[in-house]
OpenMM code with the backbone's topology and positions (N, CA, C; nanometers):
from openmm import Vec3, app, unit

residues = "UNK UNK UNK UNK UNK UNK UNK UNK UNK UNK UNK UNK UNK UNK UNK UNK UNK UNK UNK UNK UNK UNK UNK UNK UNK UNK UNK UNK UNK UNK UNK UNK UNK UNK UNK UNK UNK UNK UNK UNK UNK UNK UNK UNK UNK UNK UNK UNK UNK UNK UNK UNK UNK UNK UNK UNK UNK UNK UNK UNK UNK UNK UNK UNK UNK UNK UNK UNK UNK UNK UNK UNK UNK UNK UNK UNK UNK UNK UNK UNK UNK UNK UNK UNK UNK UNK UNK UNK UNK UNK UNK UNK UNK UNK UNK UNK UNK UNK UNK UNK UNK".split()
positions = [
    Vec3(0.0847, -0.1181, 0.0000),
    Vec3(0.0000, 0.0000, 0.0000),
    Vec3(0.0887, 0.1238, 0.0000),
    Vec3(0.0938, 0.2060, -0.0780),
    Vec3(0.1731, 0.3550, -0.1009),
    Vec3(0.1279, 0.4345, 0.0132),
    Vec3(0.1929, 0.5124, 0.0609),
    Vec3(0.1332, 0.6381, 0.1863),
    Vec3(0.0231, 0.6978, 0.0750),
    Vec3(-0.0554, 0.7310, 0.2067),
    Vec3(-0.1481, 0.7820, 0.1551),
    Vec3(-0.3046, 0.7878, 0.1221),
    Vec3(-0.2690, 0.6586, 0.0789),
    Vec3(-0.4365, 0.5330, 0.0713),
    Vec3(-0.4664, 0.4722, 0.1296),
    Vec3(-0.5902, 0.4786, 0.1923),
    Vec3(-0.6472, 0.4454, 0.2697),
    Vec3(-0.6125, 0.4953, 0.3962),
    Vec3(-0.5450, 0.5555, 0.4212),
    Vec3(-0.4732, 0.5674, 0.5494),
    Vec3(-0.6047, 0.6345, 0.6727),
    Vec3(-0.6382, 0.5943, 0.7405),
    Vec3(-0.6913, 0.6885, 0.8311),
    Vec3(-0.6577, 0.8139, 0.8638),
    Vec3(-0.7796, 0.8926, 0.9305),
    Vec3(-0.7040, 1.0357, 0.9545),
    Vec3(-0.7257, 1.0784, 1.0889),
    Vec3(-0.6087, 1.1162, 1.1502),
    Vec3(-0.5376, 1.1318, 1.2909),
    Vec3(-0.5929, 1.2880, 1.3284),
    Vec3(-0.6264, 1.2849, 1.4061),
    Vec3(-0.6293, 1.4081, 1.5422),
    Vec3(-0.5451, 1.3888, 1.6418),
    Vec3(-0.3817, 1.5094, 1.6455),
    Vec3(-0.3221, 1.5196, 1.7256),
    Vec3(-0.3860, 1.5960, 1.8325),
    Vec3(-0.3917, 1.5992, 1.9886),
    Vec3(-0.4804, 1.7106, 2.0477),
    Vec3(-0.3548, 1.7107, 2.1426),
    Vec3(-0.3056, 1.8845, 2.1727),
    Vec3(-0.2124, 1.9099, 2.2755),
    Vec3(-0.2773, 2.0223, 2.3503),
    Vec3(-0.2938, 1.9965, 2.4788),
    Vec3(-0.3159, 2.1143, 2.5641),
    Vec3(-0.1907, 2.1935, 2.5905),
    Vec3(-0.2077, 2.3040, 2.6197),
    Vec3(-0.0981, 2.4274, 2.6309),
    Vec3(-0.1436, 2.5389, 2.6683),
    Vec3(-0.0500, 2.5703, 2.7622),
    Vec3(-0.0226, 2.7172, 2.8507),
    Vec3(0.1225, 2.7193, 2.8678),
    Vec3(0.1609, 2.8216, 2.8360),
    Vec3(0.2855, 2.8756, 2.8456),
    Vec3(0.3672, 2.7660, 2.7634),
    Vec3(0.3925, 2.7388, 2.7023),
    Vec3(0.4489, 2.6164, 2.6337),
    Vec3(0.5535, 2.6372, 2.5467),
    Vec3(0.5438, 2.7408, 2.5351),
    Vec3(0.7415, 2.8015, 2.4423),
    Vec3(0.8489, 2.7392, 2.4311),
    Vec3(0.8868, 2.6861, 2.5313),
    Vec3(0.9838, 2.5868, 2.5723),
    Vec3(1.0021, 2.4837, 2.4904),
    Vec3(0.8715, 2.4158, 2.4698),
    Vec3(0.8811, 2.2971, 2.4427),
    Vec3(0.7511, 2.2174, 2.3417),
    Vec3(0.7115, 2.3477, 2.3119),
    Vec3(0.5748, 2.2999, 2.2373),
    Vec3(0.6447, 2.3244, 2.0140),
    Vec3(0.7327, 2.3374, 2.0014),
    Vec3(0.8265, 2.3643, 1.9148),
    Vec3(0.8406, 2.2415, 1.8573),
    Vec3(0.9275, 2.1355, 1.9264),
    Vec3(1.0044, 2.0314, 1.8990),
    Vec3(0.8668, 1.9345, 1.9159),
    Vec3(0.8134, 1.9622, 2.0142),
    Vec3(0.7063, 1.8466, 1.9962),
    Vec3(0.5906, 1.8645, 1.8641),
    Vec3(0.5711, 1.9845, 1.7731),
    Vec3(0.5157, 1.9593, 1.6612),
    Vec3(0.5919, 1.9341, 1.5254),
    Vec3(0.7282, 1.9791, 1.5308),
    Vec3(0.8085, 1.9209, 1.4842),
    Vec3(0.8073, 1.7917, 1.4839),
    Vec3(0.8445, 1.6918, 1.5692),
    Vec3(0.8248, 1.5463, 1.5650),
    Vec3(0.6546, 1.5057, 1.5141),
    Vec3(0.5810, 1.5694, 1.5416),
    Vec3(0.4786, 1.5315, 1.4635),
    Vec3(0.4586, 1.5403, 1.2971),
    Vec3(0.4873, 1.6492, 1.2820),
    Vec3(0.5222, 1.6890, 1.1307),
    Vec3(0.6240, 1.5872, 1.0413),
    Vec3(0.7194, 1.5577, 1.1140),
    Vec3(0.8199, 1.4683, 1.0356),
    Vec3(0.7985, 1.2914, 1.0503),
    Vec3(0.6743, 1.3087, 1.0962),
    Vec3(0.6052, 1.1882, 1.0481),
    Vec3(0.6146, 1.0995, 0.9100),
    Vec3(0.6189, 0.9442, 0.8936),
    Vec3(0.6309, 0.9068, 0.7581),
    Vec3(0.4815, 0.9183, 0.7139),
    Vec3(0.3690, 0.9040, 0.8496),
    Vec3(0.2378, 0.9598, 0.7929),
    Vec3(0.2225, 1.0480, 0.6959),
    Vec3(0.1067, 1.0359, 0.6058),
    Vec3(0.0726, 1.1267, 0.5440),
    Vec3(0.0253, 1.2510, 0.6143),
    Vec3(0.1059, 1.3616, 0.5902),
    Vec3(0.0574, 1.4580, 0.6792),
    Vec3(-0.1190, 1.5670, 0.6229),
    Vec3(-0.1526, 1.5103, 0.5373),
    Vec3(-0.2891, 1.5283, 0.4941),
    Vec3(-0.4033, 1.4744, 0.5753),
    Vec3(-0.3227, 1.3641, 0.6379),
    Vec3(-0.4337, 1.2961, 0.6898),
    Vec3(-0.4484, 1.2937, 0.8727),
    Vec3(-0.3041, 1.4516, 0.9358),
    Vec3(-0.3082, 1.4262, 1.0553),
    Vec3(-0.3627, 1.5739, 1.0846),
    Vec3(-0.4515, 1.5985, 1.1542),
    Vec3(-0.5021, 1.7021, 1.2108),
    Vec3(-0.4386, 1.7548, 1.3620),
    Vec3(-0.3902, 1.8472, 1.4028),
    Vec3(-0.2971, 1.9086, 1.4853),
    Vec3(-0.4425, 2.0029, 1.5540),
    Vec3(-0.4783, 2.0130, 1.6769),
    Vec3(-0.5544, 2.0917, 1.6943),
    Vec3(-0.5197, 2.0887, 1.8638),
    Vec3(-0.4859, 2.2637, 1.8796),
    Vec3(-0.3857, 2.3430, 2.0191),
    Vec3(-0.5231, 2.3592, 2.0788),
    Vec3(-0.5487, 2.3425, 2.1946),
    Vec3(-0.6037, 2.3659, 2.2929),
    Vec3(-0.5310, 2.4431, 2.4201),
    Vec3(-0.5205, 2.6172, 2.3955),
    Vec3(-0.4428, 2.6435, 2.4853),
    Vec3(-0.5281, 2.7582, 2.6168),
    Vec3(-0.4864, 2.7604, 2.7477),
    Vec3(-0.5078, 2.8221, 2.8439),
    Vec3(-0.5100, 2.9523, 2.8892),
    Vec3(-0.4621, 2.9961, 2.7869),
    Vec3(-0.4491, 3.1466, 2.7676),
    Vec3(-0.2947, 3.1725, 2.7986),
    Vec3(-0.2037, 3.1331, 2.7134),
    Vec3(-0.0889, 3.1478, 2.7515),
    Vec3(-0.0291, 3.3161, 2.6812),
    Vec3(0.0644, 3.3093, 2.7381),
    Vec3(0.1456, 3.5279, 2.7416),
    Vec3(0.2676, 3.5280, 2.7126),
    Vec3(0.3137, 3.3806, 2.6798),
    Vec3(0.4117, 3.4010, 2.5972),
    Vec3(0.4405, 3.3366, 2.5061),
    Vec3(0.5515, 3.2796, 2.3905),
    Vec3(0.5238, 3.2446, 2.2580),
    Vec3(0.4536, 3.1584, 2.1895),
    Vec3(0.3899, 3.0886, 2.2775),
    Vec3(0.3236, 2.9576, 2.2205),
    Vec3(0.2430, 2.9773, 2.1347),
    Vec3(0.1544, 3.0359, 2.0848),
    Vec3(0.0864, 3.0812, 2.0064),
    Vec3(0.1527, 3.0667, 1.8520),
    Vec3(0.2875, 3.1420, 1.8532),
    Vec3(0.3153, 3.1971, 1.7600),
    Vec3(0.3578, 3.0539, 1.6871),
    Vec3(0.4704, 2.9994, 1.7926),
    Vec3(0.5072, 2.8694, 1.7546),
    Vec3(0.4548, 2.7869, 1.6907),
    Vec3(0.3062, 2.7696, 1.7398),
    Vec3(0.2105, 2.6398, 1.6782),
    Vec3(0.1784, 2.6871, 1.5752),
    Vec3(0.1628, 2.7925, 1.5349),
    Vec3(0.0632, 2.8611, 1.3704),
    Vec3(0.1669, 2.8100, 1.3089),
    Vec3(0.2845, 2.7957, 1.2852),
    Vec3(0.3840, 2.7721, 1.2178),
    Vec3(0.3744, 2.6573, 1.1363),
    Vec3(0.2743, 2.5158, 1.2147),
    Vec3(0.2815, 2.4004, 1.1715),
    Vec3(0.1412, 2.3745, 1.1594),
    Vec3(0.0517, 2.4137, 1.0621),
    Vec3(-0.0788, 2.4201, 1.0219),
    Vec3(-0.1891, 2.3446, 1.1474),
    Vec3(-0.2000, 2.3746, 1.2563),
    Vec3(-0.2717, 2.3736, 1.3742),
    Vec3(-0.4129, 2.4669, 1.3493),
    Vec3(-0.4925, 2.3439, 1.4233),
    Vec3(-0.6301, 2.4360, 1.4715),
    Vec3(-0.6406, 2.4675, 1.6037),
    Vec3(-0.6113, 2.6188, 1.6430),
    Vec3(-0.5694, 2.6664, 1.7659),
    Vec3(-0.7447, 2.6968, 1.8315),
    Vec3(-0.7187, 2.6776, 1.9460),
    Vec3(-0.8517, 2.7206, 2.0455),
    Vec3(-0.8237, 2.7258, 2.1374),
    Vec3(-0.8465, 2.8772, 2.1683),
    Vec3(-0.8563, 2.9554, 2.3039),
    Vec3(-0.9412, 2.9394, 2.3711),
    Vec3(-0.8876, 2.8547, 2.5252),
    Vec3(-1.0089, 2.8591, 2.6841),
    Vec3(-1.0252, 2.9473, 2.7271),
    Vec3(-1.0918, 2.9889, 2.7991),
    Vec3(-1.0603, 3.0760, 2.9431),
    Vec3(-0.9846, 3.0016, 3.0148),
    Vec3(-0.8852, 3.1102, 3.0805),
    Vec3(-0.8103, 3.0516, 3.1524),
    Vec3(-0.8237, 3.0757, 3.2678),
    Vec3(-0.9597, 3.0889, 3.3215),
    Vec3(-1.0490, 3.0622, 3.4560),
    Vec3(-1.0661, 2.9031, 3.5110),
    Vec3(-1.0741, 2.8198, 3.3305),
    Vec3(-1.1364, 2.6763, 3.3297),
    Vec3(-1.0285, 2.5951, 3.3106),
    Vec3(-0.9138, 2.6595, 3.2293),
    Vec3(-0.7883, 2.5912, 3.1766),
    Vec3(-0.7382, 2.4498, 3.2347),
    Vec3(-0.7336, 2.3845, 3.2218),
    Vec3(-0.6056, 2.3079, 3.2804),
    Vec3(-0.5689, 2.1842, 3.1642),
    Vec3(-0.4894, 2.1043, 3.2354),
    Vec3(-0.4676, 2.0385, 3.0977),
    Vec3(-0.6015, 1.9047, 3.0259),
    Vec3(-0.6616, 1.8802, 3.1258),
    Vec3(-0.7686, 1.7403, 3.1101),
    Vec3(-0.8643, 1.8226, 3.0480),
    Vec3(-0.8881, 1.9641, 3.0972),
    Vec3(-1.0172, 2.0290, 3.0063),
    Vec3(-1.0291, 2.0442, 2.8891),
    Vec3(-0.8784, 2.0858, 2.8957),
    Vec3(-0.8114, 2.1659, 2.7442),
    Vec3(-0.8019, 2.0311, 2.6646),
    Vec3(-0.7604, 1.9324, 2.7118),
    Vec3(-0.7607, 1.7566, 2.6043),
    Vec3(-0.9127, 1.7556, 2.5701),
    Vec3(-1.0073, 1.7471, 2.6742),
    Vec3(-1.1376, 1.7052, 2.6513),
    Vec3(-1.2204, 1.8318, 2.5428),
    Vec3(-1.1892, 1.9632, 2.5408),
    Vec3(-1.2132, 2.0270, 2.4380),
    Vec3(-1.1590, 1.9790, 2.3141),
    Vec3(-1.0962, 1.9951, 2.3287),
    Vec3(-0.9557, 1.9010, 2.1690),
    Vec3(-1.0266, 1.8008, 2.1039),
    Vec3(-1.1491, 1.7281, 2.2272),
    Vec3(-1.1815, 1.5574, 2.1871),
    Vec3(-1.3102, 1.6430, 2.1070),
    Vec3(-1.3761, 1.6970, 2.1627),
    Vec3(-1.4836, 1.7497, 2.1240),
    Vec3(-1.4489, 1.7647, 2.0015),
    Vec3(-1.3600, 1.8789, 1.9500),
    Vec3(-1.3412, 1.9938, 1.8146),
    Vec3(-1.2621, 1.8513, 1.7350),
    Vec3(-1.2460, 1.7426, 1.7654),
    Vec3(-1.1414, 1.6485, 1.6560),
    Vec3(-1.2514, 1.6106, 1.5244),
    Vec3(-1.1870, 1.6359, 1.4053),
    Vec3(-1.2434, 1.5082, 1.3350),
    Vec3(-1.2071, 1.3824, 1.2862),
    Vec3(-1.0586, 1.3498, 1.3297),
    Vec3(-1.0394, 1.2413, 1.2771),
    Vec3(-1.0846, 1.1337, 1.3100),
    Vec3(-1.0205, 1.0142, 1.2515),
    Vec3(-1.1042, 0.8795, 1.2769),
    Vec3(-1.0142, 0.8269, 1.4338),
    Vec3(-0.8938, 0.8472, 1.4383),
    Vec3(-0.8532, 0.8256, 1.5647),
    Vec3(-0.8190, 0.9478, 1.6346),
    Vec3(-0.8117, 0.9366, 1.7930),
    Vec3(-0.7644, 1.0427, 1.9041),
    Vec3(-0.6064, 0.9922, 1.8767),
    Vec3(-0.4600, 1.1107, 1.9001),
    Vec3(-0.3682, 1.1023, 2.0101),
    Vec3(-0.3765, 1.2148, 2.0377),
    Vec3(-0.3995, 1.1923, 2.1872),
    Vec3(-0.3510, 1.2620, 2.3460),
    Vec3(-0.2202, 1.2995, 2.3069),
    Vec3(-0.1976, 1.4141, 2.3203),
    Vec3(-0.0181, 1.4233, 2.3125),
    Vec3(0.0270, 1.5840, 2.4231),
    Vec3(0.1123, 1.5812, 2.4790),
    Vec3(0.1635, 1.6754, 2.5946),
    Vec3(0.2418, 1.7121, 2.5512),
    Vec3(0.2189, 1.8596, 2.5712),
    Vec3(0.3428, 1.9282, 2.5253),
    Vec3(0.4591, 1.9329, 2.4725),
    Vec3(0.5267, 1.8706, 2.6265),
    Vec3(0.6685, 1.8184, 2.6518),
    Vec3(0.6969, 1.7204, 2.5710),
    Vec3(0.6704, 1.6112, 2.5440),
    Vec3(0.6362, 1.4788, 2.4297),
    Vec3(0.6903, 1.5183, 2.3031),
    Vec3(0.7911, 1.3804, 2.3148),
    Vec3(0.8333, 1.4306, 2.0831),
    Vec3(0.8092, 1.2559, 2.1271),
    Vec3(0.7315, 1.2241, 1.9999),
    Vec3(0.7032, 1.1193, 1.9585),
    Vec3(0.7795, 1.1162, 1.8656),
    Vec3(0.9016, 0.9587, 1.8474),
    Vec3(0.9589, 0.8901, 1.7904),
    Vec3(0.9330, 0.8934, 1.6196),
    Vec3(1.0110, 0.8818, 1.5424),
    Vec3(0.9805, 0.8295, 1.3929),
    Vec3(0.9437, 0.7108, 1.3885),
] * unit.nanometer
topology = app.Topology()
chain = topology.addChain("A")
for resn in residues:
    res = topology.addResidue(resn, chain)
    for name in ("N", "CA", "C"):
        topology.addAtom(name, app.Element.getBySymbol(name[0]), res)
């Protein structure tokens, strides 16, 4: 089977606040996936963070969504993510996290 066909399509979901640090390298490792990257959906669930995270994630075609960050935390911010996904499978993925090739 060639990449591509048939392949299912993935919803990455990362919660984030303040995440500058380290929210970079972890969409990076997602991106350099042998997946077809057509078929993986990236969608930021963040807390209202004040410093670069924002900027970082637009970088790597993400569907960003802003909480209040009255409600924020990280299980809310996943369980919004689950809500807004459309792919055929969930990964849960944290910030901090670079998933392997």
């Amino acid at each position: 089977m060639k990449l591509g066909h048939a392949y299912p399509t993935v919803s990455v979901i990362v919660a984030t606040f303040n995440s500058e640090r380290t929210i970079k390298r972890c969409l990076q490792a997602v991106r350099s996936q042998k997946y077809p990257q057509d078929k993986i959906e990236i969608i930021i669930v963040d807390g209202g963070s004040t410093d670069n995270t924002k900027n970082l994630c637009i970088q790597f075609n993400v569907t960003w969504i802003q909480v209040d960050k009255k409600k924020q935390n990280a299980e809310y911010n996943k369980g919004i993510g689950v809500a807004k996904a459309t792919g055929e499978f969930l990964f849960l993925l944290d910030h901090d996290n670079i998933i392997p090739h």
